[in-house]
N, C-alpha and C positions, 0 to 999 in steps of 0.2 A: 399449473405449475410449469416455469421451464426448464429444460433441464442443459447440461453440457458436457463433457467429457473430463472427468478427471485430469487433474496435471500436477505433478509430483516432479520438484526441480529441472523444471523448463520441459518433462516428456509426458506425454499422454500417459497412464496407465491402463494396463491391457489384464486382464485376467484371465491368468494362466489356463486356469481350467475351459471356456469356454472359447478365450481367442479374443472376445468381446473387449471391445473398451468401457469404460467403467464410469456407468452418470451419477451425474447428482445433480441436487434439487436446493431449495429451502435455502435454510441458513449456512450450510457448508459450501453451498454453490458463493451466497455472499462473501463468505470468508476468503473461499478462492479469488473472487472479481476483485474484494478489495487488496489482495495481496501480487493481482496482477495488475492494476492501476498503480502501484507502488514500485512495480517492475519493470514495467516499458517506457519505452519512450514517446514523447508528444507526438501527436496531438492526440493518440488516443487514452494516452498514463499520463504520468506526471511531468515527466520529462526529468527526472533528477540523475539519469545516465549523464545529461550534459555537464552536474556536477562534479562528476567522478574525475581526481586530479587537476581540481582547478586549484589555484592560490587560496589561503584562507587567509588574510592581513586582518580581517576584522570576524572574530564567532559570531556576535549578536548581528549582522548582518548576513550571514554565510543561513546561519539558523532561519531569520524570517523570508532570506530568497526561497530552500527547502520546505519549509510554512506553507508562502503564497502557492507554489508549485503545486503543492498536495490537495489544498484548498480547493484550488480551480480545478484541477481534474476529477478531483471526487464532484465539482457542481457540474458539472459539462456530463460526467458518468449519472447522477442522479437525473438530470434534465434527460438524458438518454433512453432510462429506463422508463421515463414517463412518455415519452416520444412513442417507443417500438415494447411490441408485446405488452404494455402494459397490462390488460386485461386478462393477462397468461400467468403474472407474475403473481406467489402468495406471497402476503407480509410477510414470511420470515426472512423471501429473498430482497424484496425491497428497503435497499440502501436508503437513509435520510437525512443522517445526519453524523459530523464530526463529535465527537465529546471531549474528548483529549485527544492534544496532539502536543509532542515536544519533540525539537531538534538540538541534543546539546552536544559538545564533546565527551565521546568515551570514557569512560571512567570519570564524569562526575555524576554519574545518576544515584550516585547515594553520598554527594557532600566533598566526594574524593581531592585531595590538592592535587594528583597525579594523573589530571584530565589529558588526555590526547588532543595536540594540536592540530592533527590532521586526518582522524576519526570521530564521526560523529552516529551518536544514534537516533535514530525516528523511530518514533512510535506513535501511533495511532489508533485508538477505540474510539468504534464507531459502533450508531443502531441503526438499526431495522424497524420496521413499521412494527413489528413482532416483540422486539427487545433488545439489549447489547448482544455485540457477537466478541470474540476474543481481540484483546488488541493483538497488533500487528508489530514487531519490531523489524528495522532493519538499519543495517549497518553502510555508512556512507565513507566511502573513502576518497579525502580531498590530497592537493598535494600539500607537502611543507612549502609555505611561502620563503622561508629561509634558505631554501635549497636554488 
C-alpha cells in the first residue's frame, strides 16, 4: 500500500495530539487523488483553472472542452499509477476508470429552467480496481459572455 498525507482544503492535516501529519491509504487516498486531479492545473490535473472566467457563448461546447480536460488527466493519472509504484499500490487505491461524468450549468441538475449561465457543475464517479469510490462534485465558475 501507498500511503500520503492527508489534505483538507488545500492544507495538510496535522494531528493535534501528536504533531504528526496524518496518512492514508486505500480508497480514501483515491478519493483525495481524484479530487486533487480535479483541482490543479496541467499538466499534472486537469487544467480546468484555465477555465475559470472564460466566455461561455456556447454550454454544449463549454461542457465537452471541461469533459475532454477531465478525461485526459484522469488517463495520463491512471497511465501514472501503472508507470510508478505500481506493485505498492492495492486495488482499493487504483484508479481505472470514469463511469459518469457531467458538466452542465448550475441549477439544471434536476430539470431546472433557472440554469446559470455562467456556473457550471462537474461531477465525476469513478472506480477502483476494488469498486466505486464517491463521486466528486465541483463547481466551475465561467464569465458571463454578455458582460
Amino acid at each position: 500500500m501507498t500511503v500520503t498525507w492527508k489534505v483538507e482544503n488545500g492544507d495538510v492535516v496535522i494531528n493535534r495530539a501528536s504533531g504528526r501529519t496524518v496518512p492514508i491509504g486505500n480508497r480514501v487516498k483515491a478519493t483525495q487523488s481524484l479530487r486533487r486531479l480535479l483541482g490543479i492545473a496541467a499538466p499534472k490535473g486537469a487544467g480546468i483553472d484555465r477555465l475559470v472566467g472564460t466566455p461561455v457563448d456556447n454550454p454544449f461546447a463549454f461542457s465537452a472542452q471541461v469533459q475532454r480536460l477531465v478525461s485526459g488527466a484522469f488517463a495520463r493519472f491512471v497511465r501514472n499509477q501503472a508507470l510508478f509504484q505500481s506493485s505498492q499500490r492495492t486495488p482499493e487505491e487504483r484508479l481505472t476508470a470514469i463511469v459518469r461524468q457531467y458538466c452542465i450549468p448550475k441549477g439544471a441538475e434536476n430539470g431546472a429552467n433557472n440554469a446559470s449561465k455562467t456556473d457550471y457543475v462537474l461531477r465525476v464517479d469513478a472506480v477502483t480496481q476494488a469498486g466505486p469510490i464517491p463521486g466528486l462534485a465541483r463547481v466551475i465558475k465561467g464569465a458571463d459572455s454578455a458582460v
